[in-house]
C-alpha positions in Angstrom: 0.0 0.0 0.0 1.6 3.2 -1.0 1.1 6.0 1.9 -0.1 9.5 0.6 -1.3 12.6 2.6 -0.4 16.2 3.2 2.5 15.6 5.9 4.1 12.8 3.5 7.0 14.5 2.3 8.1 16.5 5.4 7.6 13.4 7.4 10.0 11.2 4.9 12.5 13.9 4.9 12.5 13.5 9.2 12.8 9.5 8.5 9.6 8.8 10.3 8.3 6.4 7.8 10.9 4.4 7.7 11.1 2.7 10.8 8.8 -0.3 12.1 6.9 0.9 15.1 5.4 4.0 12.8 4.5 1.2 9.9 3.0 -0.9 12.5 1.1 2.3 14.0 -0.3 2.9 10.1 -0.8 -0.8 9.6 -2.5 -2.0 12.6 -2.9 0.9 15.0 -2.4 1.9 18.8 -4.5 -1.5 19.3 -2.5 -3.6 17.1 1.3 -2.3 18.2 0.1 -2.2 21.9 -1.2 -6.0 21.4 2.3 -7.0 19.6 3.9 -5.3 22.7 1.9 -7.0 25.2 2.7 -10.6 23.1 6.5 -9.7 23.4 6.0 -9.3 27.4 4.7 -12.4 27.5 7.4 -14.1 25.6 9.8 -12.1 27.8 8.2 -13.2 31.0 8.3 -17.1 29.9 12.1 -16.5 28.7 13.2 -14.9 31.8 11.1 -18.8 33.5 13.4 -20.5 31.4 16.5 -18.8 31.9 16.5 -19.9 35.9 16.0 -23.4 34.7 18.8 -25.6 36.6 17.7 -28.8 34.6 18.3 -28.2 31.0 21.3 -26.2 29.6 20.2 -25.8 26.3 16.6 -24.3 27.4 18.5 -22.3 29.7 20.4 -20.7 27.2 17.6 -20.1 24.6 15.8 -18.1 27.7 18.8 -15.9 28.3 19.5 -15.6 24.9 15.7 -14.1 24.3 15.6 -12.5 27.2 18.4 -10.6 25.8 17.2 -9.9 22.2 13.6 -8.9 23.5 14.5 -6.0 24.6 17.2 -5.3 21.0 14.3 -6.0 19.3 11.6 -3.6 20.3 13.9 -0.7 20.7 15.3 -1.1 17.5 11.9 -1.3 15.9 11.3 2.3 16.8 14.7 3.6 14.5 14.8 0.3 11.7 11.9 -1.6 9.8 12.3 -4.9 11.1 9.3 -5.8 9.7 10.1 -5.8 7.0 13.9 -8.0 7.0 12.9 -11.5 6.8 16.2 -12.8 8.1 15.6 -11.2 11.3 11.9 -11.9 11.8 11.6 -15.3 11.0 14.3 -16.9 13.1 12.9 -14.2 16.0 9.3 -15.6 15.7 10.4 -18.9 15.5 12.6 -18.8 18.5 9.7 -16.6 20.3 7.5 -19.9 19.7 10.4 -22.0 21.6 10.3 -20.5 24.4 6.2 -20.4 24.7 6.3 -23.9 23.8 9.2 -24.8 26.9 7.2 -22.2 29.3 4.2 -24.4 28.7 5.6 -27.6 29.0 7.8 -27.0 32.3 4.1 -25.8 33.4 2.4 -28.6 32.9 5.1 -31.2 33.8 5.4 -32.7 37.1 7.8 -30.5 39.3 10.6 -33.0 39.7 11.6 -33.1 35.7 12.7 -29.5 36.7 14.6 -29.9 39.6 
């Protein structure tokens, strides 16, 4: 979709319409980025569970590692369209599942797999 309007030109000579959390704004809205936001939290919450996991290294690690590039991510959204790089996202997304899937499952195993 190409953007048009009155403030179009001034705001592309600021660099405003470049970057990913004014595209998701125009794309989806203040409901939309605030419900992409709240998702990240999420992940962020379960990564930070997984990252004081004694049991497994390998868990361990992807919980520190995305507890780590949470944080990269979202504040680099607000100067780079992420969005839109495909080798970024899709690794990200992918890696965000992981560690909703691990949350889950050290939730609903029985408390000595995790000792």
């Amino acid at each position: 979709a190409q953007m048009t309007g009155e403030y179009l030109q001034f705001l592309e000579s600021l660099g405003i319409i470049r970057t990913g959390i004014t595209i998701l704004i125009w794309e989806l809205g203040l409901t939309g980025i605030s419900t992409v936001l709240l998702c990240l939290s999420f992940v962020f919450v379960d990564a930070l569970k997984l990252s004081k996991n004694n049991n497994n290294g390998l868990i361990k690690t992807l919980g520190i590692a995305m507890v780590s590039i949470i944080p990269i991510y979202i504040s680099t959204s607000a100067y780079f369209n992420l969005t839109q790089i495909l080798i970024i996202n899709v690794p990200f997304w992918m890696l965000c599942g992981f560690v909703v899937k691990y949350s889950y499952r050290k939730n609903q195993l029985p408390k000595k797999c995790f000792a």
